[in-house]
N, C-alpha and C positions, 0 to 999 in steps of 0.2 A: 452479488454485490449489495454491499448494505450504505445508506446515505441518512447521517443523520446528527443529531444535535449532542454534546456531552452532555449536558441534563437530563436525557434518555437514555445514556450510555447503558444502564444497569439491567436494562430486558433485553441487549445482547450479550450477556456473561453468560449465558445457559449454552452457548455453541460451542465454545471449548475452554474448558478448563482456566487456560491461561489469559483468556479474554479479561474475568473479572481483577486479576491481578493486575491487570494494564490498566484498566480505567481506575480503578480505586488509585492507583497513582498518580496518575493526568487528576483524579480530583484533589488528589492528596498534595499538589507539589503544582509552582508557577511553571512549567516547561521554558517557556519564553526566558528564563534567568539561567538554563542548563547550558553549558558551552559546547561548541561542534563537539560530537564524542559517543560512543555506546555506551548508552546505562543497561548494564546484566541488572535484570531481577530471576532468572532463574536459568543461568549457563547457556548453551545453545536452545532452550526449549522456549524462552522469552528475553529478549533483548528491545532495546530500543536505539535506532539511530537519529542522534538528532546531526538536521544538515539545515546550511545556508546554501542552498543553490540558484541558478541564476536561472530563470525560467525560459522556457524556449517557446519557439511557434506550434503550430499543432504539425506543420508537416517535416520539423526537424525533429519530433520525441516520435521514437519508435514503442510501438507495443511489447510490454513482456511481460511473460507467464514464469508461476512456480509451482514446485509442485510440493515441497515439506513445508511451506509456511504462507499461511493468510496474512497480508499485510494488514495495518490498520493506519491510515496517512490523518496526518492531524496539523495543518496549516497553523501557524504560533503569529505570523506577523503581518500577514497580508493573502489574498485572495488566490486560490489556485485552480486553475483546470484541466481537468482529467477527463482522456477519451475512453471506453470501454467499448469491449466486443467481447460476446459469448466464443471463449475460443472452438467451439463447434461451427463458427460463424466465420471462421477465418479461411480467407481466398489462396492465401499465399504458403509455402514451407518458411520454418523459421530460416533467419540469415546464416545459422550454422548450429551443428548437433547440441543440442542440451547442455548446457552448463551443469552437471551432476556437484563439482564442490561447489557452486556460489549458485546454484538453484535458481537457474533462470536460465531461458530463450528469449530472442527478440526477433519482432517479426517485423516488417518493412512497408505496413498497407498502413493507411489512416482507420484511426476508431470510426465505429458508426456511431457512436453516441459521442455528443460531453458535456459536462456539467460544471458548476462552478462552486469551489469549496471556502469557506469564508471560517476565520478564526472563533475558535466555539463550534464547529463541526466536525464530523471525520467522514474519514467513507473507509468501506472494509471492503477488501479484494481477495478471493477464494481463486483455486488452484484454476479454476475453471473461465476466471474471469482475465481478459487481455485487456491490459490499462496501460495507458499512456498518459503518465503526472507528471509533475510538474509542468504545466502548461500554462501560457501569461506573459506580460512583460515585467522587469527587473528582477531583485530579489528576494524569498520569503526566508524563513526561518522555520520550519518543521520539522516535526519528529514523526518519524516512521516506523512501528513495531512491529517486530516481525515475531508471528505466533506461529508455531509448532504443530503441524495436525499431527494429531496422536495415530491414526488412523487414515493413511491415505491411502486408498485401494481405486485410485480414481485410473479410469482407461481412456487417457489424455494423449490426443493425436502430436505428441512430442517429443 
């Protein structure tokens, strides 16, 4: 998991590929004026969704894992927090078999960590890491990318 400022976005573009295409756009473009919707910049390999959701308590967002795509969560209108656990760390089996088309499991324990993400930040979540976002009360406006690991040869208890 990576946590960190878009003004430093550009010394994580060396992790894959499609990283720097994403931040060169978040620098390039207001997100906050984009409407609910997927922006393609590069077919299933880089997408962006941007969402209004309405934030939940820490014990109503379950954790969940992927396994083809690093998310990168970038809060647009208000403060968000996110639980995380090392999915090697996880106590429990997910709530049901692998979602193989929409590339997720949820799992049903509380994060051991969380943090608080503020507008001008993001955090990046790898296949390996179990996050539980959108966390807070009322509503934000963020967009969340979803990057393509080129390369997933990971041996994920999932």
């Amino acid at each position: 998991m990576i946590y960190g400022k878009i003004s430093d976005s550009a010394r994580y573009e060396c992790l894959n590929r499609h990283l720097g295409r994403f931040f060169k756009f978040v620098r390039e473009n207001d997100l906050s004026k984009f409407a609910t919707q997927r922006i393609v910049l590069d077919g299933d390999k880089l997408y962006i969704n941007m969402a209004e959701p309405e934030l939940k308590s820490a014990e109503e967002q379950k954790l969940e894992v992927h396994r083809k795509y690093i998310d990168v969560h970038f809060p647009l209108t208000g403060d968000e927090i996110c639980g995380i656990t090392h999915i090697d760390d996880l106590s429990v089996k997910s709530d049901a078999p692998f979602n193989e088309e929409d590339d997720f499991a949820l799992y049903g324990e509380k994060a051991r960590n969380y943090f608080t993400v503020h507008p001008g930040e993001f955090y990046i979540v790898f296949p390996e890491d179990a996050h539980a976002p959108i966390i807070g009360e009322g509503k934000i406006k963020k967009a969340i990318a979803k990057v393509f690991v080129e390369e997933y040869d990971y041996d994920l208890p999932y």
